[in-house]
N, C-alpha and C positions, 0 to 999 in steps of 0.2 A: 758769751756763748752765742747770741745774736749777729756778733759780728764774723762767726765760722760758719754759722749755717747758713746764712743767705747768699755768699760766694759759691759754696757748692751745691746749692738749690740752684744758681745761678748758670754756675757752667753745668750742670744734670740736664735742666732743660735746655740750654742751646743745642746742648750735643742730640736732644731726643726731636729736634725741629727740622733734623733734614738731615742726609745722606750721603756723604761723601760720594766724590766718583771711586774712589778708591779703599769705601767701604763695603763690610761684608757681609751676609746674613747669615744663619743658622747653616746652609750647605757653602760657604763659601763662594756665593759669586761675586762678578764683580764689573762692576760699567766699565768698559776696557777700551771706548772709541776714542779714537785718536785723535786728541784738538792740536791745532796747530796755530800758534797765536795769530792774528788778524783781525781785520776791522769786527768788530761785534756790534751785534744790537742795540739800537738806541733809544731811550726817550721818544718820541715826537718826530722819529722817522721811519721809512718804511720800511716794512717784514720784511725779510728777506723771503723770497720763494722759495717754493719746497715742491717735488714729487717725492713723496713716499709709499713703501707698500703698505700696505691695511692686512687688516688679520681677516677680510674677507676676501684675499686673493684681490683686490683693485689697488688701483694707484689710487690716490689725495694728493690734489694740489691746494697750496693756500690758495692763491690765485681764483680758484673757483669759488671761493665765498666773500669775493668784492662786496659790498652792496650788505653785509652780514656783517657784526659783529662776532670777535673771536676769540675764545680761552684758548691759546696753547699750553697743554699740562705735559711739562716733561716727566715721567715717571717711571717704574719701575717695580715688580711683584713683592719683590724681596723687601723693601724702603719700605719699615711701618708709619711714617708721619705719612709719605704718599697713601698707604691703605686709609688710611684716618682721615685724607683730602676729599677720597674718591664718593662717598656719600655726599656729600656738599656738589662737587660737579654734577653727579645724579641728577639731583636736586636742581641746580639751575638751570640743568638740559629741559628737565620738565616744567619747571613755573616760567622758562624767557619761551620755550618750545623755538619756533623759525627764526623766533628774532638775534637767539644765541648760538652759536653752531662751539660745541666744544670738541674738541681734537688732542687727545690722550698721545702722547709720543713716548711709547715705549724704550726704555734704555736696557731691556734684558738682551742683551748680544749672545750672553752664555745660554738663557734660558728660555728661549723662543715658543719653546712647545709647552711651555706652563703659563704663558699669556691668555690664548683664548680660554682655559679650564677657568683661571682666574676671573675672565673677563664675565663667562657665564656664572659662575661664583659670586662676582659680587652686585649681579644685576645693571655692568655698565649700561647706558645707554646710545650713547656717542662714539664718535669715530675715533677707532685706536689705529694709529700706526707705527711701523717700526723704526726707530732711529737710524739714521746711519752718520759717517763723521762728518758731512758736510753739511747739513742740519746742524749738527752739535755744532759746529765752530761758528756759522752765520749766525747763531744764537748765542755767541759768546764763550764758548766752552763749555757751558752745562756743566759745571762741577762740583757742584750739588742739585739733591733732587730732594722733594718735589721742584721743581723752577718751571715757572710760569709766566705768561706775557698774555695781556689783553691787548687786540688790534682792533683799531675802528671799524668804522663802513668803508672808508677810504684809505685803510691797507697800512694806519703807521701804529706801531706801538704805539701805546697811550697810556703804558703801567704795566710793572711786574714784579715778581716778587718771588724771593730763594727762602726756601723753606715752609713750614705749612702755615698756613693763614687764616682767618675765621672765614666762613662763606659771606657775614654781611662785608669784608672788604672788597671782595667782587660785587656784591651787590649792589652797592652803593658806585662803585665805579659804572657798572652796568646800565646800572637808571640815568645817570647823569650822560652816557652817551645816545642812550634810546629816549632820551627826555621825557622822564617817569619820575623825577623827583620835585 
């Protein structure tokens, strides 16, 4: 009996740990940007730059948080393991405050106008902006969400990770670049 149920205990939860791009929610949307394969994100090299728009009408560049370390959370309203993430980043906006800059990349293409309701919803506090595909692909495709990438002070990936994750594995990566551990 032991040996049935822990397989599909097993695939139950991977399937509930992150979001296909080409998965759906309750009104059928769906991440629909375009990747087109190419160099992607590395390890221990540098972010690819990004201008995007914000859901405050400005642009965000990464570029302007040199000198900062940085959460990019790729996500999505619809994506409940992303719902389930988004307290944890809360959370580290407010206990790292200047030292952290977190930056939410939205993947709702279909549902742009249920963002900000969302965002006041669930008390984000960080910068959200809106995906578009050239983002996606310098990020590797993004084809699953939550997907996440921590960047130094000095602008290289240094860690990241598809699907949802505890908040202490951020932290811990956190401390050891702000030399808190």
């Amino acid at each position: 009996m032991n040996k049935v149920i822990f397989p599909v205990l097993l695939v139950l939860a991977f399937s509930f740990s992150s979001c296909g791009k080409n998965n759906t929610n309750e009104n059928s949307q769906k991440v629909n940007l375009s990747y087109v394969p190419g160099e992607t994100a590395a390890i221990n090299k540098p972010a690819p730059d990004f201008t995007l728009a914000t859901t405050s009408d400005k642009n965000i560049k990464l570029s302007d948080f040199k000198g900062k370390v940085v959460i990019l959370d790729f996500w999505a309203t619809w994506c409940p393991p992303c719902r389930r993430g988004i307290p944890d980043l809360i959370e580290i906006q407010k206990e790292y405050g200047n030292d952290v800059v977190v930056i939410g990349i939205s993947m709702d293409t279909d549902s742009k106008s249920d963002v900000i309701p969302f965002i006041q919803k669930m008390g984000i506090n960080y910068h959200v902006a809106y995906a578009d595909a050239g983002v996606v692909q310098s990020y590797g495709g993004v084809e699953s969400i939550p997907t996440s990438f921590v960047i130094d002070k000095n602008g290289n990936i240094v860690d990241n990770h598809i699907g949802l994750v505890p908040k202490s594995e951020f932290t811990n990566v956190l401390d050891k670049l702000l030399n808190k551990s």
